[in-house]
LUMDO-951667 format. One record per residue: z, y, x of N, C-alpha, C in turn. Coordinates in steps of 0.2 Angstrom, whole numbers, plus 5000, padded with zeros to 4 digits. Layout:
<lozas>
ZYXZYXZYX
...
</lozas>
This chain:
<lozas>
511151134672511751154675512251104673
512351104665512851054663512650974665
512050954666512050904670512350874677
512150934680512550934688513350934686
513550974684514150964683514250904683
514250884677514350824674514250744677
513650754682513650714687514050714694
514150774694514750764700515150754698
515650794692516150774689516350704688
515750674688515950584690515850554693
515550564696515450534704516150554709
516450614708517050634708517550594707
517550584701518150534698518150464701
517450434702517250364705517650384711
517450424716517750434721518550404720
518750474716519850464717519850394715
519550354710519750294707519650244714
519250244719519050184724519350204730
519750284728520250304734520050334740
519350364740518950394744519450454745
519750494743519950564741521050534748
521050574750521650594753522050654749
522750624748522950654743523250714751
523250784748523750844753524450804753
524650824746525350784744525650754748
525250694749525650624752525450624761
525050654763524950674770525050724772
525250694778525850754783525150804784
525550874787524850924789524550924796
524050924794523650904801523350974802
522650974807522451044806521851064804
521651014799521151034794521351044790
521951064788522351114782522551174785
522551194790522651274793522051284793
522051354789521551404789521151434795
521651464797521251474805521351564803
520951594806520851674806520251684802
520151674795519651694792519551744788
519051784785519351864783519051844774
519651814772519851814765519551904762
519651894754519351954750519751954745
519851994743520051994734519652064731
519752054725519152104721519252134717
519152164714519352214705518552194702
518952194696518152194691517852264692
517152224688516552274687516352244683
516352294678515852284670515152284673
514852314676514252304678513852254682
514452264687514052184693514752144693
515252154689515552094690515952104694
516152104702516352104706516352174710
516952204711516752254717517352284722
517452344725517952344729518352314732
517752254737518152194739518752234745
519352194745519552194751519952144754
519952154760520152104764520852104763
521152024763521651964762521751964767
522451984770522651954778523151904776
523451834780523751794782523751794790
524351764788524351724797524051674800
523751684805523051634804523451564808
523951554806524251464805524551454797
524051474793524451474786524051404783
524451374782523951314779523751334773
523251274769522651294763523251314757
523451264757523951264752524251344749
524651374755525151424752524351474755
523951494758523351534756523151534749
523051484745522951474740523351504734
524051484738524451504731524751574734
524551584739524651714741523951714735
523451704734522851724734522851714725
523251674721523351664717524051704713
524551724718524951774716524551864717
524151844719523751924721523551914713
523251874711522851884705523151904701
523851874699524251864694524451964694
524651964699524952034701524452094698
523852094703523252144702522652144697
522552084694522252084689522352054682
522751984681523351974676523952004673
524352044676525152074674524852104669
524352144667524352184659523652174657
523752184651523052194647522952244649
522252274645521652324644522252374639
522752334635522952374631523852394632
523852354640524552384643524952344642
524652264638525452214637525352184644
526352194645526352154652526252074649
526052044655526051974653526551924658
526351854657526851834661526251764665
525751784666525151734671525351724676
525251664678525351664685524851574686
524851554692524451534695524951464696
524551384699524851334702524451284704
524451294711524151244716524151184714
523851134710524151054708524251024713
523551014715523350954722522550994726
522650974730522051004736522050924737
521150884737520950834739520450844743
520350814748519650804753519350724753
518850774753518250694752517950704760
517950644763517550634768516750634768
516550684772515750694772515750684780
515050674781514650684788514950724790
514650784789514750854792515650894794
515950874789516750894790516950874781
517550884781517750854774517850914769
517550874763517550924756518250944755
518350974752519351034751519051044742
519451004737519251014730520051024727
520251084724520851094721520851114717
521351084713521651124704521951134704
521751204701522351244700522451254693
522951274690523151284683523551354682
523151404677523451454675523951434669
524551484670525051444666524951534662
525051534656524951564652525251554646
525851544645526351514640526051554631
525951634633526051674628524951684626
524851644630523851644629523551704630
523951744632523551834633522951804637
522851794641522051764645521551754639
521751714635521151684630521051754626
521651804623521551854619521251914623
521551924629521051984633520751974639
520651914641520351924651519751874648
519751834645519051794644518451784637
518951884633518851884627518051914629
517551894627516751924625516451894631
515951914630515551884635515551924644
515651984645515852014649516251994650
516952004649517551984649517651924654
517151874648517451804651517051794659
516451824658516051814667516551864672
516651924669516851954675517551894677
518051874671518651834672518351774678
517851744674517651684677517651704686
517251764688516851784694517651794698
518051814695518851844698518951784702
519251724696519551664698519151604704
518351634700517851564706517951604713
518051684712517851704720518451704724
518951744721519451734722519951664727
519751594725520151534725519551524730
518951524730518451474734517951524738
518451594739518151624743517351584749
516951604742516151564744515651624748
515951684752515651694756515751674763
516051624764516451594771515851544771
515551524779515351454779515751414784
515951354781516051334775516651384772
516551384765516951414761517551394760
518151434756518851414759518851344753
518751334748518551264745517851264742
517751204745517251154740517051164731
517651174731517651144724518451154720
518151174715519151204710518851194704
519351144702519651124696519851164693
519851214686520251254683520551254679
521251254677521451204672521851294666
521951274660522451324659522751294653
523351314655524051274654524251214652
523851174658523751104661523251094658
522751114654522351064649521651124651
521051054652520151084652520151154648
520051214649519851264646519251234641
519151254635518451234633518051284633
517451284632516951324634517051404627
517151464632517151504630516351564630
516551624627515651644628515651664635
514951634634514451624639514751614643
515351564647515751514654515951444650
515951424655516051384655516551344660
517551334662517651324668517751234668
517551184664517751134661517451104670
517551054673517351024678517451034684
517051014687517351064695516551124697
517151184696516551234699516451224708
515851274706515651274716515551344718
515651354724515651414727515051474726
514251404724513551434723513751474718
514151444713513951494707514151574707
514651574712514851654714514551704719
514251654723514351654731513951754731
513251754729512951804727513351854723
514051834719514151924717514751964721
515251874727515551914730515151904734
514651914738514451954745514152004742
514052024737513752094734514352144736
514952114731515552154731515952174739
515852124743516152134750515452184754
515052204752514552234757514352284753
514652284747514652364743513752364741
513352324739512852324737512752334731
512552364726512252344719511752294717
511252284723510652224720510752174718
</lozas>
């Protein structure tokens, strides 16, 4: 697994360096950044399965990737961030850096980082503390942002940065590289169809 990573992680980077990659930023919007009418999710944890009582994320279905991203990333901060386990308000929130697209055959790749801004570190001390902790945290953020029950999925590929710098490898996660939809896809569609298996 840390292979793959690592191999696309730089195959990745080849790409931005030879200018494959269109930056959002600097190009106007066209309509491969409007979302369309897709039925977004958001989640609550489960110690159990990780993921559960999905529900559905409305937007206006001319809402480009960008601000979807960043409703979806204030949802977090709001319903799952604002307090610890032990009631400290916090001050987390979320930041869109850059959304890039890679040209493939089939339709182009959507790969974004985003960065948890976490000035006071309460994430590292409560949301990604033990090994539960940090997978259910991890499953929030991957399913969350790259909503991977969509074909294709809302991204490709996310970047997760916290407060601007590679998270390092916590127990048992990993967010260092670019995650992909696979690795969640199985616990939000569990969570959105109410399954336990």
């Amino acid at each position: 697994m840390l292979r793959l990573i690592l191999t696309t992680f730089l195959t990745l980077t080849t790409l931005l360096n030879l200018g494959c990659f269109n930056n959002s930023d600097k190009a106007p919007p066209d309509s491969s950044e409007i979302i369309g009418e897709v039925e977004l999710y958001t989640f609550s944890p489960d110690h159990q399965y990780l993921l559960s009582d999905a529900q559905p994320f409305v937007l206006p279905p001319n809402t480009l990737l960008r601000d979807a991203l960043d409703s979806l990333g204030q949802n977090l901060a709001k319903n799952y961030f604002s307090k610890t386990y032990t009631d400290k308000v916090t001050d987390i929130h979320f930041e869109v850096l850059r959304i890039d697209e890679i040209s493939a055959p089939s339709r182009p790749l959507r790969i974004a980082v985003v960065n948890m801004v976490d000035t006071n570190r309460d994430a590292r001390r409560y949301f990604f503390q033990g090994s539960a902790g940090g997978q259910t945290t991890f499953c929030m953020l991957a399913a969350t942002f790259m909503q991977p029950h969509l074909s294709p999925p809302l991204l490709d590929g996310l970047v997760f940065l916290y407060n601007g710098k590679i998270l390092p490898p916590l127990d048992h996660i990993d967010l260092a590289g670019i995650l992909t939809p696979r690795s969640v896809q199985h616990v939000a569609k569990r969570a959105i169809h109410g399954t336990k298996g």
